[in-house]
Backbone as a ProteinNet text record, in pm:
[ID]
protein_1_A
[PRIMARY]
XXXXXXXXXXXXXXXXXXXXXXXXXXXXXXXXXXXXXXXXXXXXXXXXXXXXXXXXXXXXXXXXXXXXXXXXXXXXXXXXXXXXXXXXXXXXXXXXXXXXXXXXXXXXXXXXXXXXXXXXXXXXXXXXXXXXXXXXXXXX
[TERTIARY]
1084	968	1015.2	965.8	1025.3	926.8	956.2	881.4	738.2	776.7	650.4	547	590.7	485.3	389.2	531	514.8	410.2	411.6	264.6	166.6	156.7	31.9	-39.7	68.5	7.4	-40	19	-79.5	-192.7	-205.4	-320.7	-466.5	-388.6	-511.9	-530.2	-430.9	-471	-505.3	-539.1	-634.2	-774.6	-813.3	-945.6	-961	-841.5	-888.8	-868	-852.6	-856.4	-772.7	-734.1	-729.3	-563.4	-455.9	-361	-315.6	-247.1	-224.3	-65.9	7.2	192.8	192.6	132.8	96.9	54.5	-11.3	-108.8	-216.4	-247.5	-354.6	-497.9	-600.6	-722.2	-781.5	-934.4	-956	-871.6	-791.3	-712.5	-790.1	-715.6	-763.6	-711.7	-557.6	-451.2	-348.2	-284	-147.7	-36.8	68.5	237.9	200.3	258.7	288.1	201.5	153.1	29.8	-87.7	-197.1	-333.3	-340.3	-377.9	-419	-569	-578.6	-689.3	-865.7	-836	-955.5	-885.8	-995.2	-1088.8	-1101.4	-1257.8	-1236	-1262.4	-1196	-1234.1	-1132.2	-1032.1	-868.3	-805.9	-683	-621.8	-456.8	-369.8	-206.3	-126	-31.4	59.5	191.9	233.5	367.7	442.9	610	723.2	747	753.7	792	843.4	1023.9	1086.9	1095.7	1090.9	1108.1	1182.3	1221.3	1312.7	1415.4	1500	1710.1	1715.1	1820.1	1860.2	1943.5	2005.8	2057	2149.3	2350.4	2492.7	2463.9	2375.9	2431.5	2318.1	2184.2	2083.4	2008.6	1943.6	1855.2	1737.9	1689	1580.3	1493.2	1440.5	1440.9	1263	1266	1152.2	1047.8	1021.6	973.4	783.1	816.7	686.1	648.7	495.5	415.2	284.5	225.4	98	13.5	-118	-244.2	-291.9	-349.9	-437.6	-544.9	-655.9	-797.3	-871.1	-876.6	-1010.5	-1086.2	-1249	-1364.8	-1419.9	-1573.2	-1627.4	-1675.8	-1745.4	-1801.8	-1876.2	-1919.9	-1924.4	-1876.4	-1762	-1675.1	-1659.7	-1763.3	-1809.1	-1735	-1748.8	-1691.4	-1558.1	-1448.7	-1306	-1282.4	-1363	-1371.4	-1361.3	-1456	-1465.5	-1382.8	-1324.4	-1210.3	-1090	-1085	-950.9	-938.2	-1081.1	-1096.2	-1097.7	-1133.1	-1100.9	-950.6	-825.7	-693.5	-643.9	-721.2	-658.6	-677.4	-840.5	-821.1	-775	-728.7	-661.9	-531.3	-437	-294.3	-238.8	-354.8	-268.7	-298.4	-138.8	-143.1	-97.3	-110.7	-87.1	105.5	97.3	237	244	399.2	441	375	428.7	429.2	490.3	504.2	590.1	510.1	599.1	470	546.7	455.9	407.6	598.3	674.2	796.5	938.7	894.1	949.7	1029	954.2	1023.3	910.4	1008.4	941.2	847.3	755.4	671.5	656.6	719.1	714.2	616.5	606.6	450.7	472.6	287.3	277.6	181.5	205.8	111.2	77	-40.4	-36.1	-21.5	30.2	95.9	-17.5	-156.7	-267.8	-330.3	-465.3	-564	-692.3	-648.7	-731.7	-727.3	-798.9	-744.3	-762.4	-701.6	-684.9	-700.8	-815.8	-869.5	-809.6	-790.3	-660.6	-712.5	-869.4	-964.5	-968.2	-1004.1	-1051.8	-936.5	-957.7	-900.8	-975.9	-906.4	-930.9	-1059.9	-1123.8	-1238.8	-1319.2	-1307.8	-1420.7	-1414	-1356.3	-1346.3	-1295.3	-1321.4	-1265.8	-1167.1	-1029	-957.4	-902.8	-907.3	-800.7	-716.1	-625.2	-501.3	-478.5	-395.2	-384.7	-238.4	-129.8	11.9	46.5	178.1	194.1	312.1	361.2	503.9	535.2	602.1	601.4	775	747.3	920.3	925.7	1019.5	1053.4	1210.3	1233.4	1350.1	1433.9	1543.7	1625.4	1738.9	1790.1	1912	1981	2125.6	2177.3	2359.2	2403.5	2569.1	2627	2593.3	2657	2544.8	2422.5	2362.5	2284.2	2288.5	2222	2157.9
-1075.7	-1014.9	-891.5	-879.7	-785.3	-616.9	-544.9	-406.7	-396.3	-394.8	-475.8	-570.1	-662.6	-739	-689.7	-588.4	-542.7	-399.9	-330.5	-298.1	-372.8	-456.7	-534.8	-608.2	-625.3	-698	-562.7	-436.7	-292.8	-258.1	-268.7	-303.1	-376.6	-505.8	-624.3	-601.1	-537.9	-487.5	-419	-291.4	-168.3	-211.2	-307.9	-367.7	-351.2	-328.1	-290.7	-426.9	-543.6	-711.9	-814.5	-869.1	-1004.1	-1043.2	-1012.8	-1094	-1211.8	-1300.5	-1461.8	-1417.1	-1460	-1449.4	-1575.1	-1692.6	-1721	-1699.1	-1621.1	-1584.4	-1643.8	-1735.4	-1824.9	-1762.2	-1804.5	-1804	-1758.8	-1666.5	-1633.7	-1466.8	-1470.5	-1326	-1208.1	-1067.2	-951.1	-849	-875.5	-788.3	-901.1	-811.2	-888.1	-779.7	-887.9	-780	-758.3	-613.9	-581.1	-605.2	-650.9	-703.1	-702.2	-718.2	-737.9	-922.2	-997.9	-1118.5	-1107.3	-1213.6	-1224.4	-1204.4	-1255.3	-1257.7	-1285.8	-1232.6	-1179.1	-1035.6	-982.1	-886.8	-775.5	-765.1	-666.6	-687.9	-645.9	-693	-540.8	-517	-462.5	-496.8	-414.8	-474.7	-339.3	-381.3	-296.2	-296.8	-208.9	-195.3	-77.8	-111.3	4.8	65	201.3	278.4	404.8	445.4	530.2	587	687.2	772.1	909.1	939.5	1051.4	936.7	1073.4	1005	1011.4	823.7	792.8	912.4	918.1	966.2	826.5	905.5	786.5	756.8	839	803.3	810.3	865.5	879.9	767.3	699.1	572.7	562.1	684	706.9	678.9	625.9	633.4	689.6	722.2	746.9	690.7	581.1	523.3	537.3	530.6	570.1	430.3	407.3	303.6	300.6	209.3	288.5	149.1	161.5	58.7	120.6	-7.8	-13.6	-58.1	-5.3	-61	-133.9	-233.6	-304.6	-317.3	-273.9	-322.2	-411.7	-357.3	-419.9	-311.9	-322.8	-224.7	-129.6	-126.2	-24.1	21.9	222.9	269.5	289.5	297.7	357.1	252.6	114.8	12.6	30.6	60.1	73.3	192	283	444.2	410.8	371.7	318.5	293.5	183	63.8	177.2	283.8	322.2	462.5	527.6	569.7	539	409.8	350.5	355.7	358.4	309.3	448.5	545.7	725	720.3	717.6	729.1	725.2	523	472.6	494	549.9	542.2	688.3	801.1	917	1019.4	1011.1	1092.9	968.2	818.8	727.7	779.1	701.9	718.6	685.9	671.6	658.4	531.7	392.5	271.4	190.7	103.7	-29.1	-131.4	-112.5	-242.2	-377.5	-458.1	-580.9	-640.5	-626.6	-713.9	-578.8	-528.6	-436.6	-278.5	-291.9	-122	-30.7	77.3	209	329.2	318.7	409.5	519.9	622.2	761	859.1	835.9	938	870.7	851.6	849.2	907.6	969.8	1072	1034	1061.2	1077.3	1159	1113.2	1214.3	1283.2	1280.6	1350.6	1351.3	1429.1	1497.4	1371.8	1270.9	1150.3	1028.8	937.6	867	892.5	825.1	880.3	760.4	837.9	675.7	660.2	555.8	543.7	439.4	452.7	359.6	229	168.3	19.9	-75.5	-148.7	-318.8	-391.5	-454.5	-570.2	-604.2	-656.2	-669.2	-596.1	-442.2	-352.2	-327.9	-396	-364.6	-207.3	-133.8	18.5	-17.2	70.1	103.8	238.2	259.6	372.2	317.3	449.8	421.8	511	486.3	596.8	612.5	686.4	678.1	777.5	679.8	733.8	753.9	862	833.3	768.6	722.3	719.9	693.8	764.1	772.3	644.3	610.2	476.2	484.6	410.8	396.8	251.1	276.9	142.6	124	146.2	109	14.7	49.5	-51.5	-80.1	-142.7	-163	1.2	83.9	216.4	339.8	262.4	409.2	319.5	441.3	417.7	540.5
677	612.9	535.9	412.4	295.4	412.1	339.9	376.2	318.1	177.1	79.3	161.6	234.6	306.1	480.1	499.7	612.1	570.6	445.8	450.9	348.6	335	331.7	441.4	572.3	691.5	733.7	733.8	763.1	730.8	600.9	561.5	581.5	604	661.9	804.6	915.9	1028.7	1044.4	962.1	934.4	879	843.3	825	702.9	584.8	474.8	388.3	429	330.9	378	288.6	401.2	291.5	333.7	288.3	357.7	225.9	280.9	191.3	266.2	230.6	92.3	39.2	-38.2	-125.8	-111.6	-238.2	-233.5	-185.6	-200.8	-229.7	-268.7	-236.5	-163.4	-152.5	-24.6	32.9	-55.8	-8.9	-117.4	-64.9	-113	-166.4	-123.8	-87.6	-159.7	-238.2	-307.5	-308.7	-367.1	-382.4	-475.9	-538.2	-693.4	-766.3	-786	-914.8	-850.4	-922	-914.8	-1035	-962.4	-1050.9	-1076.1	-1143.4	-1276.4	-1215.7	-1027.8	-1014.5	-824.1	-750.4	-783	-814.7	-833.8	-882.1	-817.2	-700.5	-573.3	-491.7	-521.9	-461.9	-458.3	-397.8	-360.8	-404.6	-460.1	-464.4	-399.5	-358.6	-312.1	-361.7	-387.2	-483.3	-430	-374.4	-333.2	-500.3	-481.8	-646.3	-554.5	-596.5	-601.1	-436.6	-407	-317	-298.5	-158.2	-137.7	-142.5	-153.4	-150.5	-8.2	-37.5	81.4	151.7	263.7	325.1	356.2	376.9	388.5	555.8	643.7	793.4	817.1	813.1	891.2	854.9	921.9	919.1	887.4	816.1	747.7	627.1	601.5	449.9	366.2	282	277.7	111.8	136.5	7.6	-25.6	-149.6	-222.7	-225.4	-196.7	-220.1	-263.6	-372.3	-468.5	-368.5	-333.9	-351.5	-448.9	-560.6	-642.3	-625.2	-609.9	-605	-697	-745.8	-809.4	-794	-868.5	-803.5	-927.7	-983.8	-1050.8	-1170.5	-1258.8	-1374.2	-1327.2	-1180.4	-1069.8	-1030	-1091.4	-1073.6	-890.5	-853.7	-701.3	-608.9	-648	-564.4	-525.2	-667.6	-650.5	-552.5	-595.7	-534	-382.6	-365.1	-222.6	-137.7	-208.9	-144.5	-94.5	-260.3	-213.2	-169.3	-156.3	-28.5	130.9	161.2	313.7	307.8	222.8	266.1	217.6	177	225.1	373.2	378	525.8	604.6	607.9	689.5	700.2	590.5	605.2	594.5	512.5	536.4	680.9	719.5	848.3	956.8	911.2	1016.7	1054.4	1214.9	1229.9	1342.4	1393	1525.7	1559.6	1465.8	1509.3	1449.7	1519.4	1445.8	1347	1243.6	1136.5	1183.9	1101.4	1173.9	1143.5	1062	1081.8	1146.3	1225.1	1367.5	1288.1	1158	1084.9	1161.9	1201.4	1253.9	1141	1167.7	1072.6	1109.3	1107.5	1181.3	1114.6	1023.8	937.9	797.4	750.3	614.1	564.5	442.9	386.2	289.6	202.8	29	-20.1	-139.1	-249.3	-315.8	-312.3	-380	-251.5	-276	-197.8	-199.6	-244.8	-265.8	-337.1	-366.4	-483.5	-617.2	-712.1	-847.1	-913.6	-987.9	-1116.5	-1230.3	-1254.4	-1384	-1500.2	-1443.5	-1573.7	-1546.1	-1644.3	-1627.3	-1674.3	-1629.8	-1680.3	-1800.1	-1875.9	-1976.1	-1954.9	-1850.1	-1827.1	-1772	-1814.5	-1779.5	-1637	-1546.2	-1383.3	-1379	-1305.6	-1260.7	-1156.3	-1175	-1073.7	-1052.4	-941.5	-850.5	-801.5	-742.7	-670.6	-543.1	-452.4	-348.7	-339.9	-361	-373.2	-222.6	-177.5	-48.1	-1.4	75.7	108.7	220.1	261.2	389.7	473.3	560	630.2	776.5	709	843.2	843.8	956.7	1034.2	1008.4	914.3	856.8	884.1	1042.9	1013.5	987.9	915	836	928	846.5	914	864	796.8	791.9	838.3	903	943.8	1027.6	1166.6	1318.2	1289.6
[MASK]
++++++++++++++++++++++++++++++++++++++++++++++++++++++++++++++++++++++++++++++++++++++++++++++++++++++++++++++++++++++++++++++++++++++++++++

């Protein structure tokens, strides 16, 4: 399981949508992208971070949710207000494919609207850091 997937199963166990490792239908929550429909979805995307560290097993990567709602700015607002809630300040657990989540914060004081889509839908975003535990064959 990628990390990428391991917080989107965070996500859907925080009550905030419903991912399918497919993609399929019926879901809420996607990798990286937002697709065409529906139009009240959620994507999650790894972007940048702090610098690794050569020995410590730390790492600390940036990850954006994007909110979609409908031509009802309030809906997106919403959405991506429940996943401030839910994720800044979370910590001290294991996500769902056994990486250690020791604290995650956001990078703003809330979410941040970044306008509409092609089809008039409103979105926000909630950008987050968060520090977990990776060791590798050169760091315990």
């Amino acid at each position: 399981m990628t990390l990428l997937e391991e917080f989107a199963r965070l996500l859907e166990l925080r009550g905030l949508g419903e991912y399918h490792e497919d993609g399929s239908a019926g879901g809420s929550i996607f990798l990286a992208a937002l697709p065409s429909s529906p139009d009240r979805c959620k994507a999650i995307a790894l972007y940048g971070g702090g610098d690794a560290d050569s020995r410590l097993a730390y790492d600390e990567p940036s990850l954006q949710v994007r909110c979609r709602g409908t031509t009802d700015p309030r809906t997106a607002e919403a959405d991506a207000q429940q996943v401030y809630d839910a994720l800044h300040g979370l910590g001290m657990l294991t996500l769902p494919g056994g990486t250690w989540l020791q604290l995650m914060l956001a990078k703003q004081s809330g979410p941040v609207y970044i306008g509409r889509d092609v089809n008039g839908r409103h979105e926000w975003t909630v950008n987050l850091q968060a520090e977990i535990s990776r060791p590798t064959p050169h760091r315990v």
